[in-house]
Every structure is written in C-alpha cells, then in structure tokens.
C-alpha positions in Angstrom: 190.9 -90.7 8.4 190.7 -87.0 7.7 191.1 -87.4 3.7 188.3 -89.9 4.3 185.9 -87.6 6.1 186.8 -84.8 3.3 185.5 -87.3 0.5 182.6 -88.2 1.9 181.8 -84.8 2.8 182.3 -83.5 -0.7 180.6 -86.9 -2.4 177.6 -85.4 0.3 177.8 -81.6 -1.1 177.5 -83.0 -4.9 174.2 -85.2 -4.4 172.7 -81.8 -2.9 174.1 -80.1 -5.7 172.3 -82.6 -7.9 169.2 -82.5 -6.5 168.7 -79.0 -6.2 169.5 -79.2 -10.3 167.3 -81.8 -11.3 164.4 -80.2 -9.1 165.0 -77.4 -10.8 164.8 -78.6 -14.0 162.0 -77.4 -16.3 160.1 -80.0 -17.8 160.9 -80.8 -21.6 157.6 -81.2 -23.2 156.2 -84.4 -25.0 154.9 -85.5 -28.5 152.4 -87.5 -26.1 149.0 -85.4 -25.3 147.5 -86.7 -21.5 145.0 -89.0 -20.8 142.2 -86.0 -20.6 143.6 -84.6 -23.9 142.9 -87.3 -25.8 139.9 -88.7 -24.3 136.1 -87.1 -25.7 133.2 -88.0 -25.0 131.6 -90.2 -27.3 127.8 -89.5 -28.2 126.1 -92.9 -29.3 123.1 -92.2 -32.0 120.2 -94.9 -31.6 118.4 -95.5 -35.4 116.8 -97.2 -37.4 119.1 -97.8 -39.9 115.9 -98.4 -42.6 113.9 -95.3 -42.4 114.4 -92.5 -45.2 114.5 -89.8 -44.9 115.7 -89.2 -41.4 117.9 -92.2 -40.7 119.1 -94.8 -43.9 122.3 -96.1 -45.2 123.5 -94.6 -48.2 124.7 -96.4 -51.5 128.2 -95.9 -50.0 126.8 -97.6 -47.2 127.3 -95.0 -45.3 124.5 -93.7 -42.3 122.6 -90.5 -43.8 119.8 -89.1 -43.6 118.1 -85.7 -41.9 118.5 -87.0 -38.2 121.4 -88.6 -38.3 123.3 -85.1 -40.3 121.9 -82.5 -37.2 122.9 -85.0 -34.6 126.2 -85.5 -36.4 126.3 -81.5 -36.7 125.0 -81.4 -32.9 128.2 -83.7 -31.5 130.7 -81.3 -34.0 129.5 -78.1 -31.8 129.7 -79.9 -28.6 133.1 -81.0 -29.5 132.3 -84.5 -29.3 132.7 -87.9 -31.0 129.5 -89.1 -32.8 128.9 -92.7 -33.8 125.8 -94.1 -35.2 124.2 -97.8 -34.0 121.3 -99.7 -35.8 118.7 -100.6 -33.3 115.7 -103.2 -33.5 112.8 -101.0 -33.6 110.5 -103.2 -31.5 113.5 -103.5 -28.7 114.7 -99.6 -29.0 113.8 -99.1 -25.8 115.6 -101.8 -24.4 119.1 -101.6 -26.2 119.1 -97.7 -25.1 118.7 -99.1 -21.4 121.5 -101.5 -21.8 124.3 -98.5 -22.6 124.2 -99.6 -26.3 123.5 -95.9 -27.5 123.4 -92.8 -25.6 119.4 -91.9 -27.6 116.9 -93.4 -29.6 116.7 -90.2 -32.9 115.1 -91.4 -35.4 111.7 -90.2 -36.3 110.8 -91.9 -33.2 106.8 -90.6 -31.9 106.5 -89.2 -28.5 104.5 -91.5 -26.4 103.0 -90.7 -23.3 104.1 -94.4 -22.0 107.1 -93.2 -22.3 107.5 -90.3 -20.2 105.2 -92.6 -18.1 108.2 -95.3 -17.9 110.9 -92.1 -16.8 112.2 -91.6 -19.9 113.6 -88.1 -21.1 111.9 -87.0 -23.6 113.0 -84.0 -26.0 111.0 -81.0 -27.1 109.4 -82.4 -30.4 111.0 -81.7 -33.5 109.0 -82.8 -36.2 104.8 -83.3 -36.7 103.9 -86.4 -37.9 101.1 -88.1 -39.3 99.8 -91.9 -40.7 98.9 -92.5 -44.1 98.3 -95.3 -46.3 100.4 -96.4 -49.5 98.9 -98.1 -52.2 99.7 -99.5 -55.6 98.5 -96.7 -57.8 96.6 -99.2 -59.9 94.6 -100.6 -57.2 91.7 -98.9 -57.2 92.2 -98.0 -53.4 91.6 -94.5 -52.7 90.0 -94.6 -48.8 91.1 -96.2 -46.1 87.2 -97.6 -46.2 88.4 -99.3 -49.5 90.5 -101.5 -47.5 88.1 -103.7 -45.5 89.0 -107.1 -46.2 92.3 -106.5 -47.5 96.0 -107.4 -46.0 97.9 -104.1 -44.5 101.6 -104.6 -43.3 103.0 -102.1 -40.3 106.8 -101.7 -39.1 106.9 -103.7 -35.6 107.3 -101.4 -32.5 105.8 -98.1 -34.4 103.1 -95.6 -33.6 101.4 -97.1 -36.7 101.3 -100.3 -34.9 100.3 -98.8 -31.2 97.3 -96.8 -33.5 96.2 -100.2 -34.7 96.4 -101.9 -31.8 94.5 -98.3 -29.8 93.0 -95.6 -31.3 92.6 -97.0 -34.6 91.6 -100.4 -33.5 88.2 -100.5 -35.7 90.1 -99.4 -38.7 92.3 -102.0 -37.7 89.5 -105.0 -37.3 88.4 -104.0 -40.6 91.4 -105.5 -42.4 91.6 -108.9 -43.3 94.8 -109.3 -41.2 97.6 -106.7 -40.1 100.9 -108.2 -41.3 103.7 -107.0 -38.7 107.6 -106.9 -40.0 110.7 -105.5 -38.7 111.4 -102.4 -40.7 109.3 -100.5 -43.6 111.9 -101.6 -46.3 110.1 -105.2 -45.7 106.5 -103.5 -45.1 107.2 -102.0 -49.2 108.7 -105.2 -50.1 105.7 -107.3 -49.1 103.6 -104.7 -51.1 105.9 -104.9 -54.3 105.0 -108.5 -53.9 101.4 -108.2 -54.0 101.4 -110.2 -50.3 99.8 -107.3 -49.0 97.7 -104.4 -50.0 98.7 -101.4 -48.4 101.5 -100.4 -45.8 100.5 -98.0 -42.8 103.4 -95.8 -42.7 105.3 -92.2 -41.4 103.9 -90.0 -44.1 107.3 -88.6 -45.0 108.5 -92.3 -45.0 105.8 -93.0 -47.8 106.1 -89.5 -49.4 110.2 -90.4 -49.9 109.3 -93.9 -51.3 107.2 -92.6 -53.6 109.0 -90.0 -54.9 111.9 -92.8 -55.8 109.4 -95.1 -56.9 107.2 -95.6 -60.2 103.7 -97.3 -59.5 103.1 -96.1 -55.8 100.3 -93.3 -54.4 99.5 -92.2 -50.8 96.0 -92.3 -49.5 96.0 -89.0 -47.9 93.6 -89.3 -44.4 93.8 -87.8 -41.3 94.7 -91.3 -39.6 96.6 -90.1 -36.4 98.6 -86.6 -35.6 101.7 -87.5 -33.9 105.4 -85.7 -33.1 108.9 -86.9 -33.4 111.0 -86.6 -30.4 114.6 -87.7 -29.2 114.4 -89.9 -26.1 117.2 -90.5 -23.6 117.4 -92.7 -20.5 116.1 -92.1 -17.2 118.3 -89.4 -15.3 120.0 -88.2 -18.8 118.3 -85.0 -18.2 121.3 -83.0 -19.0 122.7 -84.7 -21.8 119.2 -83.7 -23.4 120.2 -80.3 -22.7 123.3 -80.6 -24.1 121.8 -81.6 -27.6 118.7 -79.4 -27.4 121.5 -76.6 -26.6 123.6 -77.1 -29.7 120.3 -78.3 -32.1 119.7 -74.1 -30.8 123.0 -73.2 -32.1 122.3 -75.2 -35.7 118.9 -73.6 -36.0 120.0 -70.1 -35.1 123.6 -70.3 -37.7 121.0 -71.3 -40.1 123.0 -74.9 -40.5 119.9 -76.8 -39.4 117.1 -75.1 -42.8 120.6 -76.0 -44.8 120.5 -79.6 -44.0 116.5 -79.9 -44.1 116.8 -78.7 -47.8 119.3 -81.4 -48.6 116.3 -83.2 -47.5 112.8 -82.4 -49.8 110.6 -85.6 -49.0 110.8 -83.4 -45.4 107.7 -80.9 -45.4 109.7 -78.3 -44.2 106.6 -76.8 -42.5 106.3 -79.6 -40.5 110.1 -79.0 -39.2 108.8 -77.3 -35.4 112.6 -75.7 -34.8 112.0 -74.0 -37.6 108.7 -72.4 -37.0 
C-alpha cells in the first residue's frame, strides 16, 4: 500500500514538473503571418473604363490612365491594396451604393445634386469644360452651325445634364441628341457619319484628336465644370485618407511626374498643382 502511495505521489510531482515546463516554454515562431498581418484593406476604384486620358484600358489591356496611376500611387502610400472596377456611367451612382467600389474617380463633374443626395464629395481636382468635335471637313466651325444636325452625348455625363439644363436651347436646336453609353460609341457614331458632332470632356476630345487624323474641336465656352472624387454617404474619412496621401504625391512631386506621362492633360487646368 505504501509502494503504491509512493508511485502515485511521484507520477503526481512529474505532471507538476511538466506543466511548469511546458508553461514555460517560449513560443517557437511560425512561417504563418496572423490573420491581421495578412489582411489590408482593399481600396476599390470606380471608372469608366472608356474615357482617355484619365481612366482607359491599355493595348495590354491593362487599366491606365491619369486617375487611375494617382489613385494607384495614393493606395501604395496608404499601404493599401488597389483594384480598379468598370462602372456603367449612367448607374455610377448606384453600383458605388451597392459596395461594388469604394469611389466613383474618373473625370467624374461635381454636381450639386450630389452633395444634395449626401454624397462625399472631394475637393476638385481638375477644371473642365464642353466642347464640340467635328469632322474637320465638315464645314462646322460654331456650335450655331449645328442647328439641324444629329449630336451624340455619353449617357449619365454633365454633357448630357447641360443639354437636358442649362444648355437646353442649344440642345432644342439640334435635330436630335443621340445618347450612348460611353464616348468610344459617341466617336464611333461620328466616324460613321450617323451623327455630326459629339459633346464631349474637352480633354477627352483633345486626346482623340491628337491620335486621330480627320478630327477638329470647336472651341466654345459651352459649360465650366470641375472633376471631383465622390464617395458614399458617411465615407467622410476615407476621403481624407485619399485627399491626405493625393497631398503627399503632390508635395514628393510624384503627382506633376504622372500628369506629364499624360499631355492631352492641360496641366494648368490640374488645381493640386496650382
């Protein structure tokens, strides 16, 4: 009985032993990082994946363009993972309130129905205005030489909202305002000769013209606008966040260094820069 009492009493001193050791133990480290080391966040750009020179897909089919390079530069600072998602320009609005992008940046006007609706807004970025593009054999040279004709606009732009507002005479003076879904089809219905002139983004025009042969700009003063970034209701500090580190590209000079990759972009019109 006594040899049994001396086991267990020893078999009891050994489990202490052992737990005092393994409690001790340091911790050998792991080839696997944590949950919150491997997690970023992940910024989602909102563009329009047809719009040179600020948002376009390359002949890599790759997304480039002036927007899409600072935002990508923006989410590098911030330490964050960028990704870039095509919207319908006429339903923007709509896809950035249903989570599928984190902003709408994409030479996208500032409205005041928007700020009216709660979204957040960004300082502007960029002065805009509309202009006209012709054939340069057409013998337009006014937007007064266009009564009568066919003029296509992008659905869901300031071009369209001008037409539809301010610029509703101008508008009523046209034969018929032909509506499609990106400028690509706008220049394509032009090339066609099923329109006569596209109401466009002057840098949009001046970057299609500069690529192609046959093309002019009918230079009026059709409607100031500026470019903003706009984020969803409450995002008020995520647009901190990006007009923080847009601060830190302009100041390292990295923002006039991707504007000059960029020279259908009137660098004077650039509002950071100024």
């Amino acid at each position: 009985m006594k040899m049994k009492k001396l086991l267990a009493a020893v078999m009891a001193l050994l489990m202490v032993v052992t737990c005092f050791a393994a409690c001790g133990k340091k911790a050998e480290p792991t080839d696997t990082p944590s949950q919150s080391e491997t997690t970023k966040k992940k910024f989602i750009m909102g563009v329009d994946s047809e719009y040179p020179p600020f948002s376009y897909l390359d002949d890599k089919g790759e997304y480039t363009g002036f927007d899409i390079e600072v935002c990508k530069a923006a989410c590098e600072y911030l330490g964050w993972d960028f990704e870039v998602f095509a919207v319908n320009w006429d339903n923007k609005l709509i896809q950035l309130d249903s989570n599928e992008c984190d902003c709408v940046w994409s030479g996208m006007t500032i409205l005041p129905s928007m700020t009216e609706k709660g979204y957040i807004i960004s300082k502007p970025y960029f002065d805009n205005k509309q202009v006209l593009l012709v054939k340069e054999d057409s013998g337009f040279n006014s937007s007064k030489d266009l009564a009568d004709k066919d003029v296509a606009v992008q659905l869901g732009t300031s071009g369209e909202s001008l037409l539809n507002g301010d610029l509703k005479s101008l508008a009523d003076s046209f034969k018929k305002v032909v509506t499609c879904d990106s400028f690509l089809k706008c220049f394509t219905e032009l090339e066609g000769n099923a329109v006569d002139a596209v109401f466009v983004d002057e840098p949009v025009a001046v970057a299609y013209v500069n690529e192609h042969k046959g093309f002019k700009i009918i230079d009026e003063n059709l409607g100031k606008e500026q470019y903003g970034i706009a984020f969803r209701s409450g995002d008020q500090e995520l647009c901190n966040q990006i007009e923080g580190a847009v601060a830190h590209l302009v100041e390292s000079g990295k923002y006039a260094e991707i504007a000059e990759k960029y020279p259908d972009i009137n660098k004077d019109n650039l509002t950071f820069l100024k």
